[in-house]
C-alpha positions in Angstrom: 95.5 104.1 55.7 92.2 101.5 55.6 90.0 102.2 52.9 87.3 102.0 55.9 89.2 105.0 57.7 89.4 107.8 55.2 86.3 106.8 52.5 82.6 106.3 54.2 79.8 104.4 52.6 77.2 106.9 51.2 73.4 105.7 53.4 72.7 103.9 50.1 75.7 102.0 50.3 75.3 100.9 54.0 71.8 100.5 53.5 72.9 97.7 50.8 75.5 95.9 52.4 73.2 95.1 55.2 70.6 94.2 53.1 72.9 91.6 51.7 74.4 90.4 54.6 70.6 90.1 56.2 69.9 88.2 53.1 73.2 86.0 52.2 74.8 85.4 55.8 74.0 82.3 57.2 74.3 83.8 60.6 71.0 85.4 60.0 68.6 81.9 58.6 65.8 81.8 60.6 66.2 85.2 62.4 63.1 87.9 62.0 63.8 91.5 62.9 60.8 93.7 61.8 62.5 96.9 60.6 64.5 97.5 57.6 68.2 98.3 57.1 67.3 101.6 56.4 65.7 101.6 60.1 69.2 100.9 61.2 71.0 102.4 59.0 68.7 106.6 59.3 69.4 105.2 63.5 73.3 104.6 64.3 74.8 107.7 63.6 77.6 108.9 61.1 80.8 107.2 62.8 80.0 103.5 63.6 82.9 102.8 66.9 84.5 99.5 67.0 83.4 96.9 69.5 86.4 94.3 69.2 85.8 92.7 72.4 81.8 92.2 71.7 82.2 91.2 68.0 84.8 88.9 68.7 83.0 87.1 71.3 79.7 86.7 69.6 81.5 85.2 66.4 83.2 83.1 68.6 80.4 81.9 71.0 77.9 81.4 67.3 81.1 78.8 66.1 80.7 76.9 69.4 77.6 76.7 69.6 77.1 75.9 66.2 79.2 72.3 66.3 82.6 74.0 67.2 82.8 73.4 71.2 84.3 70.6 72.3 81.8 68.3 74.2 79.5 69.6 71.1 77.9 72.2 73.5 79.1 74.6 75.6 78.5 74.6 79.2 79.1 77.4 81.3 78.6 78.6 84.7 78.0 82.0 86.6 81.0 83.9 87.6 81.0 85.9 90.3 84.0 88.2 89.8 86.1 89.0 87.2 89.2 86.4 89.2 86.7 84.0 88.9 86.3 84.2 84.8 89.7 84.1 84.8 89.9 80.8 86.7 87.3 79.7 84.3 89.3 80.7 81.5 92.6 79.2 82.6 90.4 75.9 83.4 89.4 75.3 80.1 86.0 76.3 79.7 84.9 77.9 76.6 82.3 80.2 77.6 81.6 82.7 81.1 78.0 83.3 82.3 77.2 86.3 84.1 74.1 86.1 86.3 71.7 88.9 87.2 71.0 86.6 90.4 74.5 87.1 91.8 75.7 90.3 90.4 72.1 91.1 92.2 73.4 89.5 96.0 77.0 90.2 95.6 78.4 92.7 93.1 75.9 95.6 91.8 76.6 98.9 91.6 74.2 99.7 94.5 76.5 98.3 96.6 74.6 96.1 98.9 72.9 92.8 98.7 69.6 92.2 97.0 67.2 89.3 96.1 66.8 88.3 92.4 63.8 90.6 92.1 65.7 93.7 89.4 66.1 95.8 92.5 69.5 96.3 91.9 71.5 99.6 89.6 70.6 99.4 86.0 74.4 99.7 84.8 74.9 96.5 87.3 75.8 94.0 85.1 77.7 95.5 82.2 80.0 97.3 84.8 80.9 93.6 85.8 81.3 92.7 82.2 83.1 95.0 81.4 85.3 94.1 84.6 85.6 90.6 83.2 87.0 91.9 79.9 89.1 94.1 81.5 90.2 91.5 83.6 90.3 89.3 80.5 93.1 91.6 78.6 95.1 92.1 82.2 95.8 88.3 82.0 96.2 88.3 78.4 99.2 91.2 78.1 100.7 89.5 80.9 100.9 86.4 79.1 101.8 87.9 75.7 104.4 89.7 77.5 106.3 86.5 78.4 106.8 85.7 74.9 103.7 83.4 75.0 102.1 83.5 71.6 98.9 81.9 70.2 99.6 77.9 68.9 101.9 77.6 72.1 101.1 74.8 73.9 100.6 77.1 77.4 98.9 79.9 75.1 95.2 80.4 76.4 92.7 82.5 75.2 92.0 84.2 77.6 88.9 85.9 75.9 86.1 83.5 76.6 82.5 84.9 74.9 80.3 86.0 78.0 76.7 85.3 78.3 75.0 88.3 80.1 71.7 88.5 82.2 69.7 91.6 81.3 66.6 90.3 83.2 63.4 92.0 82.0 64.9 94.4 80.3 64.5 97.2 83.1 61.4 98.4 82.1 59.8 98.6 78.5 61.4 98.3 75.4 63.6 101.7 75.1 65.6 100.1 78.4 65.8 97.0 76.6 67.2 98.5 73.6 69.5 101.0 75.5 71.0 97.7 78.3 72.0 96.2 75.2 73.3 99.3 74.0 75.6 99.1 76.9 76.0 95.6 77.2 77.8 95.4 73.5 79.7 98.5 74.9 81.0 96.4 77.5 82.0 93.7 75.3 79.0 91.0 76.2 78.7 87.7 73.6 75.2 87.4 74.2 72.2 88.5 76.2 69.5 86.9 77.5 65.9 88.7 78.1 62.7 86.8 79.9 59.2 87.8 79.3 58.2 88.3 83.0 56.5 91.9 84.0 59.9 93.7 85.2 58.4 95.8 87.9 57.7 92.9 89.5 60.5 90.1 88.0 61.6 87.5 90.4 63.9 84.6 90.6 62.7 82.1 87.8 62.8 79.7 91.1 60.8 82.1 93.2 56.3 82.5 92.9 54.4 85.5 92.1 55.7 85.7 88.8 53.8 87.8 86.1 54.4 87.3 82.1 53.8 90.2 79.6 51.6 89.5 76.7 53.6 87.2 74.0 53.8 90.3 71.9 55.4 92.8 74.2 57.7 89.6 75.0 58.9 89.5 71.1 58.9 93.7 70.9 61.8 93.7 73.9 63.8 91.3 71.7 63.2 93.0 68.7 64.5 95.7 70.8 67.5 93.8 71.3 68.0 92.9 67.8 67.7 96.3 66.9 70.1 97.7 69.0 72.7 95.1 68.1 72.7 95.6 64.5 72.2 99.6 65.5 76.1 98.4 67.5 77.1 96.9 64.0 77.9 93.5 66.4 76.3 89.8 65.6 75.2 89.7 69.4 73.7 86.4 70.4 70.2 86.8 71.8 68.9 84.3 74.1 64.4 84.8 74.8 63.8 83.2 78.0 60.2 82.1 78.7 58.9 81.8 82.7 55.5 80.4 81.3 56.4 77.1 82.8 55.9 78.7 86.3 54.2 82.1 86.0 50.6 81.9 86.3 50.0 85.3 86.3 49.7 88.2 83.4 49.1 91.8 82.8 46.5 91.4 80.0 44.1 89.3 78.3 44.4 91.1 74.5 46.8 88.9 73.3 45.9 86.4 70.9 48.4 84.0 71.6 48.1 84.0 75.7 43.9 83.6 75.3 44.2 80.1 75.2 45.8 79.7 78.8 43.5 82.6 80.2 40.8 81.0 82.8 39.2 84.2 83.9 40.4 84.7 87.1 42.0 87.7 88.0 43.8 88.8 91.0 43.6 91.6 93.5 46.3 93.7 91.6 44.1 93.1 88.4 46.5 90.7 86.9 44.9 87.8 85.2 45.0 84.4 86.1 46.8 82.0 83.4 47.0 78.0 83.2 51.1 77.7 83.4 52.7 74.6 82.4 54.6 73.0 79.2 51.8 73.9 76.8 52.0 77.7 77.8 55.8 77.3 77.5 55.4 76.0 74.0 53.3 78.6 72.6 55.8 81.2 74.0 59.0 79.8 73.0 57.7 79.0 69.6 56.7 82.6 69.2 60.2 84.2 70.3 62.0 81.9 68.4 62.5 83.5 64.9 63.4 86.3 67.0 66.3 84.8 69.0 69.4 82.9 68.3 68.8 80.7 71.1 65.5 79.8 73.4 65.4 78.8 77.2 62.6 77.2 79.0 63.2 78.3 82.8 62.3 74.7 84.7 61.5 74.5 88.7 63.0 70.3 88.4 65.6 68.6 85.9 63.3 66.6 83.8 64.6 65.3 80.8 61.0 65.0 79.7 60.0 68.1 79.8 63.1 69.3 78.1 62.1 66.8 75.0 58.9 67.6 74.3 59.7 71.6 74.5 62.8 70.9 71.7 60.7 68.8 69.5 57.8 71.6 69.8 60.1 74.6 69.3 62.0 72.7 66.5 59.0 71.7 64.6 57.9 75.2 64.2 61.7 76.1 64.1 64.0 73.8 62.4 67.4 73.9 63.1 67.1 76.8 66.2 69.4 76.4 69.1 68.0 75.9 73.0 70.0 76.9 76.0 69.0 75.0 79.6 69.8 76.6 83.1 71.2 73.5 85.3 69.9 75.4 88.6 70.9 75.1 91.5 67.6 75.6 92.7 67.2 71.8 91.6 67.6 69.5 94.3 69.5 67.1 91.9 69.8 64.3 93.8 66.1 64.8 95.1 65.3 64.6 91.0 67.6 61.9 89.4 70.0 58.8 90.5 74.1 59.5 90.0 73.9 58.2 86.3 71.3 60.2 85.0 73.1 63.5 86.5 76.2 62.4 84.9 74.7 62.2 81.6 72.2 64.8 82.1 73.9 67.8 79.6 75.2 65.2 77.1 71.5 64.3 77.0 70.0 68.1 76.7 73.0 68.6 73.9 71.5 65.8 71.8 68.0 67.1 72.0 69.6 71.2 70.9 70.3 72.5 74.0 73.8 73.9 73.5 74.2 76.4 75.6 74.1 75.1 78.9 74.9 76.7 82.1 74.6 76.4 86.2 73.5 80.0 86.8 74.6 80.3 90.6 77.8 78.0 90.8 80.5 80.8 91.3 78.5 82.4 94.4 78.2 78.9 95.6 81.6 77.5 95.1 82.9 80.9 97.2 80.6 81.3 100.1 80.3 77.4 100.7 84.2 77.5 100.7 84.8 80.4 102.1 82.7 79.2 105.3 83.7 75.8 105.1 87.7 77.7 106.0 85.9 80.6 107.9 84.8 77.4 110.1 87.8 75.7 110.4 89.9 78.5 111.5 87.4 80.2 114.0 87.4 76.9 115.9 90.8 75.3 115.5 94.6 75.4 114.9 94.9 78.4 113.1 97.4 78.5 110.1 97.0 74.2 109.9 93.3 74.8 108.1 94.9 77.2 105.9 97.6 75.1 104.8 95.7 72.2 104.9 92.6 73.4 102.9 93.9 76.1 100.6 97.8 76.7 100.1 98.4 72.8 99.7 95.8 72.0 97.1 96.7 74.8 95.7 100.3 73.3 95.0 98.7 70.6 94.1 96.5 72.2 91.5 99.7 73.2 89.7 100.1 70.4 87.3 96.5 70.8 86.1 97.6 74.5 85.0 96.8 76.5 88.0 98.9 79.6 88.4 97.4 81.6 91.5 99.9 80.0 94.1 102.2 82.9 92.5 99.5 85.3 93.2 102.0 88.5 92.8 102.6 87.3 89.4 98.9 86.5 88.4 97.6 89.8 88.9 100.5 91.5 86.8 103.2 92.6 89.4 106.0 90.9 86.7 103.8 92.9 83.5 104.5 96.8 85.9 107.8 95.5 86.5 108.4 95.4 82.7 107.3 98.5 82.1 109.1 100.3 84.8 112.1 98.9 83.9 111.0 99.8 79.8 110.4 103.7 81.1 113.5 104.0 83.3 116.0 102.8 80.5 116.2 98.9 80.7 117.2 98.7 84.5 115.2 99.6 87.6 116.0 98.9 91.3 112.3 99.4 92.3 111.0 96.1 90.9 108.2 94.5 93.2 109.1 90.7 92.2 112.8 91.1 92.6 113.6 90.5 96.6 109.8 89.5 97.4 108.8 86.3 99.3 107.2 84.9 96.3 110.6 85.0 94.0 112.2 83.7 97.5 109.6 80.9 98.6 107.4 80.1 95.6 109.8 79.0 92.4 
């Protein structure tokens, strides 16, 4: 039996390790906590659990963004179910981002559809991460159970590191610490927290947004930080200004935010602040040492913009990474010509930005497609838009790798029929592939 199973470090002993590994690991240059390892240590309990799923992703999603992805960034875009990710994964992309916005309109735990204003269930978003992962390992045993192992050439890993919204943090800084708490527990990458006031977050695309004091904004990521190393997981944390925008906030103490007051304040009693790129700076320079990543929420795609924040955060920061949300709240064409939206993320990559995503893409692709048929077939000749829009592309997709045309077999009908026939002895005459139309009509 593992050393690690039957012998447990003393508190000194655990105390030290991390100590080292705060001090040693290259993971952690840069990166400012404000507690101690003891903190953590007096904090996590006896038995420290396993979280494969979460570790494994975070190590993986540091190595790409740190030069190992294969544009030299990553860029991602928002899922909307847990097929979708899937799709993504079988696709080739190398990360999955899971939007608050979405899960928010169309796959909470409240059940019904809400703006992007934190109305929806707390436990929202890591019950859809942990749905991805579950999904994740579904495709997974199905494919190892074909005899498909990893260095095969049709062998995909299926596990892709997933980037999870966790909004304001639901209220102060003990629900920031416990949502990551149970995003690690659902096997999130990384997490991403903004400073806006969460009783009243919006869209970062929407007005009336209010910022917490710069301070309060770094304590939620501490937060974050703590409760990661509290997990014993390397979780990446993204700090997500709104400053750009948000020209409202809930006090004028801090020393940071005095600058950008102008002594207005509103009939709620929130003061007035002069939003912008300067205000952005000064934030994302002070979450910066502690976050693995930093994001500038944008109303336009402006290259501009996006170089003078890297070159500010960088100065103060050398060497920390920047992540860019390609919105589809831009009107891109409205913005920039063909070529500069072709070049647009190789362009943010070579300025830092190496965690890109389109934050919206999976609810758009499926309602705009979904109506587009929906359309069609209300008004036409029936089962001729189906064929014609879905089942012959699909066909068609096959030699790029897509599998769903054999949808009994993608969502593990052959993987039960193994283990039916495993329990019953080697033979079974109960096995859904064997007669069905898709063994008949679709090999």
């Amino acid at each position: 039996m593992p050393q690690s199973l039957t012998q447990q470090l003393s508190r000194e002993q655990q105390i030290a390790a991390l100590e080292k590994d705060w001090a040693q690991n290259p993971r952690w240059k840069g990166v400012k906590r404000g507690y101690t390892a003891a903190d953590v240590v007096r904090l996590r309990g006896s038995l420290q659990p396993q979280h494969t799923l979460a570790q494994r992703g975070a190590e993986k999603l540091w190595e790409k963004v740190n030069g190992g992805a294969k544009k030299g960034y990553v860029n991602a875009f928002g899922a909307i179910s847990a097929g979708q990710a899937m799709q993504q994964a079988k696709a080739g992309l190398e990360a999955v981002y899971l939007s608050g916005w979405q899960v928010a309109a169309d796959g909470n735990t409240s059940e019904t559809m809400y703006p992007d204003q934190s109305l929806y269930a707390y436990d929202s978003v890591p019950t859809m991460v942990r749905r991805i992962n579950n999904t994740f390992k579904r495709a997974d045993e199905i494919q190892w159970s074909r005899g498909i192992n990893p260095g095969d050439q049709e062998f995909i890993d299926y596990f892709l590191p997933i980037v999870a919204d966790a909004e304001a943090g639901f209220g102060g800084v003990l629900n920031a610490f416990e949502l990551m708490k149970n995003m690690i527990a659902a096997g999130a990458a990384g997490v991403h927290f903004e400073d806006q006031l969460a009783a009243v977050k919006k869209c970062g695309h929407m007005g009336g947004k209010v910022l917490v004091p710069t301070q309060e904004a770094c304590e939620k990521l501490i937060s974050a930080r703590f409760a990661a190393d509290v997990m014993g997981v390397p979780t990446i944390i993204l700090a997500r200004t709104d400053a750009e925008a948000a020209n409202l906030i809930t006090s004028d103490h801090d020393a940071n935010d005095k600058p950008f007051l102008t002594g207005e304040r509103t009939q709620e009693g929130f003061y007035r602040v002069k939003n912008g790129l300067e205000q952005s700076i000064s934030r994302g320079v002070a979450y910066a040492p502690y976050a693995d990543l930093v994001w500038c929420e944008t109303g336009v795609p402006d290259i501009g913009f996006a170089r003078e924040f890297a070159q500010a955060v960088l100065s103060a920061c050398p060497g920390k990474l920047l992540s860019y949300n390609c919105s589809p709240s831009f009107n891109w064409k409205k913005n920039l010509n063909d070529k500069q939206i072709a070049s647009f993320q190789e362009d943010l990559s070579a300025l830092g930005y190496k965690f890109q995503f389109i934050t919206l893409a999976g609810i758009h692709i499926n309602w705009f497609n979904t109506f587009q048929f929906a359309h069609a077939y209300a008004r036409g000749e029936g089962m001729k838009h189906y064929t014609e829009m879905v089942q012959e592309p699909e066909f068609a997709a096959r030699e790029k790798g897509y599998t769903f045309v054999s949808h009994q077999q993608e969502v593990g009908a052959g993987y039960f029929d193994d283990v039916t026939t495993v329990i019953q002895g080697g033979s079974s005459s109960v096995k859904a592939l064997t007669g069905s139309t898709e063994e008949e009509q679709f090999h």
